[in-house]
C-alpha positions as CSV (number, residue, x, y, z in Angstrom):
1,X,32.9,29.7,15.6
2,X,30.0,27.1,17.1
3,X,30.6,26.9,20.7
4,X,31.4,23.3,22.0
5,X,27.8,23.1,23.5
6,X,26.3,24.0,20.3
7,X,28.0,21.3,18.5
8,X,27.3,18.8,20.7
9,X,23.4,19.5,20.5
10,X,23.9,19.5,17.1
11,X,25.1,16.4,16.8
12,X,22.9,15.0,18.8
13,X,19.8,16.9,17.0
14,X,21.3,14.5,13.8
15,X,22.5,11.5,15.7
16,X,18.4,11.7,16.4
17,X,16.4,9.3,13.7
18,X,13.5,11.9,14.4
19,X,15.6,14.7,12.4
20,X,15.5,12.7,8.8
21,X,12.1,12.9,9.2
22,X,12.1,16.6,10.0
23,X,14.4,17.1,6.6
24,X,12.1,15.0,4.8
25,X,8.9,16.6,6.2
26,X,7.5,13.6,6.6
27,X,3.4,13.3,7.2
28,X,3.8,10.2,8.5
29,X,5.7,11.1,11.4
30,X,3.1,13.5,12.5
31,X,1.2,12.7,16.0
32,X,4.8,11.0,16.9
33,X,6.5,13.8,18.0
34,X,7.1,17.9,17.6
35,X,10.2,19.6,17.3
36,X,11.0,23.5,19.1
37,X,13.4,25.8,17.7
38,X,15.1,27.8,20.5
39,X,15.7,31.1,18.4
40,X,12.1,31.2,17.6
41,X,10.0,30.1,20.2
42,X,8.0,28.0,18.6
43,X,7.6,24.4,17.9
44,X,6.2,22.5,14.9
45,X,5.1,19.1,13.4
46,X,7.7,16.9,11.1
47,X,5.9,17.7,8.4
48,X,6.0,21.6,8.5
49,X,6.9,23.8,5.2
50,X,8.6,26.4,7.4
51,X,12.1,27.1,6.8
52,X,14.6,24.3,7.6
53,X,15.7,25.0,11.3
54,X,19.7,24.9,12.3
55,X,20.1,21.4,13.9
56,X,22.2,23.1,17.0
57,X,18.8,24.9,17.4
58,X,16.5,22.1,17.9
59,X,14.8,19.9,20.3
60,X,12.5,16.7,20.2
61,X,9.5,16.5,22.1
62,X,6.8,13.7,23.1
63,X,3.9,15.7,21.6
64,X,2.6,19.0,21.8
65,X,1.8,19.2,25.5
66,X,5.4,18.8,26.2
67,X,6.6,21.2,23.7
68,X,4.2,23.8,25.7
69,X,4.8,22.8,29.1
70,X,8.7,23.5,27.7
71,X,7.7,27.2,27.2
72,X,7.6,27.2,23.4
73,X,4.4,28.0,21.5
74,X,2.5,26.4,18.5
75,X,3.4,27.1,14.7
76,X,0.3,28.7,13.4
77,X,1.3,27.3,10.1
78,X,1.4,23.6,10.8
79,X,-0.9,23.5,13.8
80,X,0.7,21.4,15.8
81,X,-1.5,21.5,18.8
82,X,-4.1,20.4,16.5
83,X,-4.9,16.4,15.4
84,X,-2.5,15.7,12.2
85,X,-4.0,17.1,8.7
86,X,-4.9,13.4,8.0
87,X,-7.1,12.8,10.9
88,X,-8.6,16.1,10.4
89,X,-9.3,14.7,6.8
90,X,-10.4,11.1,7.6
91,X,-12.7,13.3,10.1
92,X,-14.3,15.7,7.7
93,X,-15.0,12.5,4.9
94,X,-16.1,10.7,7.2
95,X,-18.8,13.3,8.0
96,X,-19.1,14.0,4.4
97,X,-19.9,10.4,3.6
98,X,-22.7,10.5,6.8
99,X,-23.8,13.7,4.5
100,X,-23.9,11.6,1.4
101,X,-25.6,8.8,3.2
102,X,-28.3,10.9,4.6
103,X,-29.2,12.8,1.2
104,X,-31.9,11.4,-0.8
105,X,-29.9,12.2,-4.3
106,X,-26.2,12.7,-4.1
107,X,-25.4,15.9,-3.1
108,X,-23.5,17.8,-6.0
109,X,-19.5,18.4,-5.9
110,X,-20.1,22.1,-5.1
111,X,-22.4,21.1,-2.0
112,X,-20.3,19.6,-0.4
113,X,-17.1,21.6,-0.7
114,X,-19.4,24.4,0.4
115,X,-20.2,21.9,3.5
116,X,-16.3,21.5,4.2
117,X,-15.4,25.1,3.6
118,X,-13.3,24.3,1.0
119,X,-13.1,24.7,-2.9
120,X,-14.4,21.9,-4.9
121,X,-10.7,20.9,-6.2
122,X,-9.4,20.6,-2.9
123,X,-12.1,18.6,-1.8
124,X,-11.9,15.9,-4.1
125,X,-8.1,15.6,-4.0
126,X,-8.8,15.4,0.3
127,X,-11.4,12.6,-0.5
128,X,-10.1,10.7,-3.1
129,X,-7.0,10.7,-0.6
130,X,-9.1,9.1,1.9
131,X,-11.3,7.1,0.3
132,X,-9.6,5.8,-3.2
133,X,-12.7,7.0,-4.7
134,X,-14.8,10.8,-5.8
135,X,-17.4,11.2,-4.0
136,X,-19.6,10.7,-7.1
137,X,-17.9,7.1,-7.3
138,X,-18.5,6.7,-2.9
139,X,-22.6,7.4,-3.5
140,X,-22.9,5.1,-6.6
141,X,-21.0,2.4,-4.1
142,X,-23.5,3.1,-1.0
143,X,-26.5,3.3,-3.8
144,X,-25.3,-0.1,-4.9
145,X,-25.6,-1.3,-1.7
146,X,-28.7,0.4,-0.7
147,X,-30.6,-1.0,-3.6
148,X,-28.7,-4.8,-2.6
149,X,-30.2,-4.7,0.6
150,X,-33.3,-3.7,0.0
151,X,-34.1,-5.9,-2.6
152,X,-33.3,-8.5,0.3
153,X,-35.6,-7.7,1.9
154,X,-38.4,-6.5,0.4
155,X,-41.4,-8.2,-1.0
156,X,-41.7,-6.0,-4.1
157,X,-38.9,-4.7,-6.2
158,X,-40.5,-1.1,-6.9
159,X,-41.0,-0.7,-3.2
160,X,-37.1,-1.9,-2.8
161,X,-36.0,0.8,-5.6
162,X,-38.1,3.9,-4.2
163,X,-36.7,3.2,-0.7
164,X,-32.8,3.0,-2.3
165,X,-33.6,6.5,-3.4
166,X,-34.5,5.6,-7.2
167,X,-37.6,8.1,-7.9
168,X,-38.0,6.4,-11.3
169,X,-37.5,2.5,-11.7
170,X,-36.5,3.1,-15.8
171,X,-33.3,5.4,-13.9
172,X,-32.7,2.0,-12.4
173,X,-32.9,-0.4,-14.9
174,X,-30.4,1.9,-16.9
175,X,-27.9,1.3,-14.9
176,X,-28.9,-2.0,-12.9
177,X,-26.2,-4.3,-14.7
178,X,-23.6,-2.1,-13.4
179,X,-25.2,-2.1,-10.0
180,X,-26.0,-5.5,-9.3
181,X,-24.6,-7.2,-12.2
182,X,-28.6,-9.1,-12.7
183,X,-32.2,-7.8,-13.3
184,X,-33.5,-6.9,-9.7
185,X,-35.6,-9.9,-9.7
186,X,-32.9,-12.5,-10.0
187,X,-31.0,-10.9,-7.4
188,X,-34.1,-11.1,-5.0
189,X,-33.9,-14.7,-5.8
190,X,-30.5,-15.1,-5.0
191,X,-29.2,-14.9,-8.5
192,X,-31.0,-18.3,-9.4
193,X,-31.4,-17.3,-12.9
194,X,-28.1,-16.6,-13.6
195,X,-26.5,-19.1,-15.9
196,X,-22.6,-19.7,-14.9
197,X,-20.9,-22.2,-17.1
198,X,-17.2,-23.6,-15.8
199,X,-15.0,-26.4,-16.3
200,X,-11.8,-27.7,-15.1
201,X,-8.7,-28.1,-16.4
202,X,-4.7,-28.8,-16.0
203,X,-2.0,-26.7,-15.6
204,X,1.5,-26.1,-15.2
205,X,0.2,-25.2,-11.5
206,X,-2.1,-27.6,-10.6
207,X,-6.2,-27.8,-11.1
208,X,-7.8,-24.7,-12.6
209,X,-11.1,-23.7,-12.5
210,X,-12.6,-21.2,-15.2
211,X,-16.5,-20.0,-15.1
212,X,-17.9,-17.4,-17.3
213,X,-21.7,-15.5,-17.3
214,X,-23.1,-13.8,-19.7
215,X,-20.7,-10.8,-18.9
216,X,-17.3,-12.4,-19.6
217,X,-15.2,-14.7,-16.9
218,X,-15.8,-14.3,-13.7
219,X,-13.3,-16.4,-11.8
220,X,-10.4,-18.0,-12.5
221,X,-9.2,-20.5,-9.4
222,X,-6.2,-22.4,-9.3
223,X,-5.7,-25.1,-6.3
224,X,-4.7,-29.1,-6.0
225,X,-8.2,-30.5,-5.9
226,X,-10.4,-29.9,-9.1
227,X,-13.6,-31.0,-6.0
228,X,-12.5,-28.1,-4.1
229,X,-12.4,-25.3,-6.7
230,X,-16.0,-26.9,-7.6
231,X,-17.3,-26.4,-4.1
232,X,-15.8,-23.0,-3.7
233,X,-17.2,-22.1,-7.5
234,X,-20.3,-22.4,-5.4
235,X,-19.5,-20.9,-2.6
236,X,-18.7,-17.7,-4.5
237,X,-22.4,-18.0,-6.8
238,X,-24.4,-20.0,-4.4
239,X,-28.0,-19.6,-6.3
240,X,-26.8,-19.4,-9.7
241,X,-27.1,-22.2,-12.2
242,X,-23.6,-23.9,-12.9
243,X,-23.5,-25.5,-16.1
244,X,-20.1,-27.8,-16.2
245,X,-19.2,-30.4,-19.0
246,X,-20.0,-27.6,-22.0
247,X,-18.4,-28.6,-25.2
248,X,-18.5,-25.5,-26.4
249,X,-17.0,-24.0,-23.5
250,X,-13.3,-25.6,-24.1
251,X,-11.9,-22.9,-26.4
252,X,-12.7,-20.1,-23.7
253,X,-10.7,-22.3,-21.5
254,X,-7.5,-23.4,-23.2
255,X,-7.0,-19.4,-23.9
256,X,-7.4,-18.6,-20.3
257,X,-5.1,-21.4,-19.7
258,X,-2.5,-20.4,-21.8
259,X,-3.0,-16.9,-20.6
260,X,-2.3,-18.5,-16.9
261,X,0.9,-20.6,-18.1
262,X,2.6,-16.8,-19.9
263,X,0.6,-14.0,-18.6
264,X,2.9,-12.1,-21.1
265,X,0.5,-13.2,-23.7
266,X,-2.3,-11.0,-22.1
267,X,-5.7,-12.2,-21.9
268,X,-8.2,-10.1,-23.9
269,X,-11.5,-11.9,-22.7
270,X,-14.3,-9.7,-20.8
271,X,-14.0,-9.7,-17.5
272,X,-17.4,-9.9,-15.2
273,X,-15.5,-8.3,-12.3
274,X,-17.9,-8.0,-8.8
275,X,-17.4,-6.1,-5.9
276,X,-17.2,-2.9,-4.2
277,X,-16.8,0.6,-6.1
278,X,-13.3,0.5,-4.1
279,X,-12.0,-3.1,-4.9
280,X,-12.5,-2.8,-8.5
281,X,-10.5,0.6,-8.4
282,X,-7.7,-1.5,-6.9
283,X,-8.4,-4.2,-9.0
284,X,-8.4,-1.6,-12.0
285,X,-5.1,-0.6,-10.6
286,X,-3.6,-4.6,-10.2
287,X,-4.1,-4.6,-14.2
288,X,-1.9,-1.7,-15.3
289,X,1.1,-3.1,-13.5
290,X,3.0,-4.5,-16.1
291,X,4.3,-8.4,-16.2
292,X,7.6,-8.5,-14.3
293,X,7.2,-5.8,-12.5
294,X,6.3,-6.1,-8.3
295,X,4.3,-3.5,-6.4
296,X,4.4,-3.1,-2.4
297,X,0.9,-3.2,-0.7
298,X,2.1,0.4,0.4
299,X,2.8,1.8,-3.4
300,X,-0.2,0.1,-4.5
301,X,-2.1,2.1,-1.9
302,X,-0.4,5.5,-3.0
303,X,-1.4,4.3,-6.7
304,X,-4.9,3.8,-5.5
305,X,-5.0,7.6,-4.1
306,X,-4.8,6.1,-0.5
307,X,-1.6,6.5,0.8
308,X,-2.7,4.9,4.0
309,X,-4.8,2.4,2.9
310,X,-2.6,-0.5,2.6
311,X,-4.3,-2.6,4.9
312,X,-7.5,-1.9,2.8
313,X,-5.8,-2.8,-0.8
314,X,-4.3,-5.8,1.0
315,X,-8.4,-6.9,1.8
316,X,-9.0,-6.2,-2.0
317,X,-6.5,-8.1,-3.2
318,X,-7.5,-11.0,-0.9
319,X,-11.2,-10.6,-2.0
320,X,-10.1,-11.3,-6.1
321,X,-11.1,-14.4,-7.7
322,X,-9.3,-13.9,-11.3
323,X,-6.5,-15.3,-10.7
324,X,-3.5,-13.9,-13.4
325,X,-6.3,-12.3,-15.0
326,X,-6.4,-9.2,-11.9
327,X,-3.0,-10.3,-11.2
328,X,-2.6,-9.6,-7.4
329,X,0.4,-12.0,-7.4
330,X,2.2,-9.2,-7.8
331,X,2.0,-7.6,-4.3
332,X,4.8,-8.0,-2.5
333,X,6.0,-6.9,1.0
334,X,7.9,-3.8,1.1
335,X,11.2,-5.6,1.7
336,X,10.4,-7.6,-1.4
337,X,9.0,-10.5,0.1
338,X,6.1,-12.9,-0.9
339,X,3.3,-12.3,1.5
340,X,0.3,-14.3,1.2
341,X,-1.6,-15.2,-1.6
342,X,-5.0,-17.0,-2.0
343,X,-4.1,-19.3,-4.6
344,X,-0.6,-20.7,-2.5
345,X,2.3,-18.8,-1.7
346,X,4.7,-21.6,-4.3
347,X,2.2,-20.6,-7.3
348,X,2.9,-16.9,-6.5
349,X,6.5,-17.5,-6.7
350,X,6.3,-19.1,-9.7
351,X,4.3,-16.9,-11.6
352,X,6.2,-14.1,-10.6
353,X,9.7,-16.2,-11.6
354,X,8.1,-17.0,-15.3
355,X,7.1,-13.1,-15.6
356,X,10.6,-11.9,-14.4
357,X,12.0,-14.4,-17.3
358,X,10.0,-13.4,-19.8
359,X,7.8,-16.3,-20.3
């Protein structure tokens, strides 16, 4: 029979909030506190896979100093006297992204699992944990934006593509659509070639603005003043050529419209989607949740392969100009709340109503 002093530290061991997290082995509590185990001597992280201890058995503590200076010693298989398994992560991709960034031609999957001492599988589960993205995906993103910047601010685009690491300039031009979305010379010229038509239209939520290039539509803004979604049209392509008032432009633009008024219907236009190698993976993402259906910023981040990254998916929704078309709209809080939304908070809500009717 439990002596009366054991059951009261049991019940307080799961009176204690900290315990569901022990029982749950939750990662997220780790760095917030340790637990000991008094018939073992040793204490442990939340998150350890060690054997469940007896609750009459246990004790919190502040972190792992505590736990020592208590007189109980580190689990050597959770490591609790080490940083938590996801800063050690963040630390080792963070160096392996320095390694990337460094290397003339992207170092090969192997090479850099050799580099973190761990086997190629593991490694791009750890990154892709991290980052969102492989590591073949982070270098083509940091190549992107090698090649972006040098072309800035060079006087010579085969002197801006040998210094982005491109040996060969016809390697480039294979791939420079997807890289820059232009030919290297329009982008040195601020995208002043590129054509952009657009017009304006009415709907069921206000002024809508929709512009297309050569690639498919581009942006899709929705807002009271059809002046204002002009101006910020050209805020978004400030060198390229906007072409408004095209006849021949109206068709494209009552089927995005109706797309916008039952996003039900689907819109199966091409997209000319620009940004980041990590935006468009959460933008990617955005697309495959279904109409009527909400996400939290934290499951979309767990979607994305970045459990912690909801502050970063919450920056890519922000950053999308397709409105419906990349339909962020359906981000909620995590209690189910709207939280912002670039295009008005009502339009959000009544999107999201229409979609959970059925329209």
């Amino acid at each position: 029979m439990m002596s009366q002093a054991r059951e009261l530290r049991a019940g307080r061991t799961l009176a204690d909030p900290r315990w569901a997290a022990v029982l749950s082995r939750d990662s997220g509590a780790d760095g917030r506190f340790v637990y000991s185990v008094s018939t073992t001597g040793i204490f442990c992280r939340p998150s350890c896979g060690a054997r469940t201890a007896r609750p009459e058995n246990v004790d919190f503590h502040e972190n792992a100093a505590a736990a020592i200076a208590a007189g109980f010693r580190p689990c050597k298989r959770c490591r609790p006297d080490q940083p938590p398994l996801f800063r050690q992560h963040a630390e080792m991709v963070a160096d392996l992204c320095r390694m990337i960034d460094a290397a003339d031609s992207p170092p090969k999957l192997a090479e850099l699992a050799d580099h973190a001492g761990l086997s190629a599988s593991h490694l791009l589960r750890v990154f892709k944990s991290v980052t969102g993205l492989t590591p073949a995906g982070y270098a083509a993103g940091r190549r992107a934006q090698r090649v972006q910047a040098r072309l800035r601010a060079c006087s010579n685009v085969a002197e801006a593509l040998f210094d982005a690491g491109f040996n060969a300039s016809s390697r480039f031009y294979e791939n420079a659509d997807a890289l820059i979305g232009m030919t290297p010379t329009a982008f040195r010229a601020g995208g002043v070639d590129t054509e952009i038509r657009f017009a304006i239209g009415e709907c069921a939520l206000g002024a809508i603005l929709v512009a297309a290039s050569r690639r498919g539509v581009c942006a899709i803004l929705m807002g009271d003043d059809a002046a204002v979604l002009a101006r910020d049209l050209q805020d978004l392509f400030p060198q390229a050529e906007l072409i408004g008032d095209d006849p021949g432009f109206d068709r494209l633009v009552a089927r995005v419209i109706a797309f916008v008024e039952a996003p039900r219907l689907g819109l199966d236009l091409p997209l000319d989607v620009r940004g980041t190698a990590f935006q468009q993976r959460v933008w990617q993402t955005l697309r495959e949740i279904p109409a009527g259906t909400t996400l939290s910023y934290a499951e979309l981040a767990e979607r994305v392969g970045t459990p912690r990254g909801a502050r970063a998916v919450a920056g890519a929704c922000a950053a999308n100009v397709l409105a419906v078309a990349i339909p962020c709209h359906r981000i909620v809080r995590t209690d189910g709340s709207l939280s912002g939304y670039r295009w008005g908070v009502e339009r959000k809500r009544t999107l999201l109503a229409r979609e959970a009717a059925g329209e």
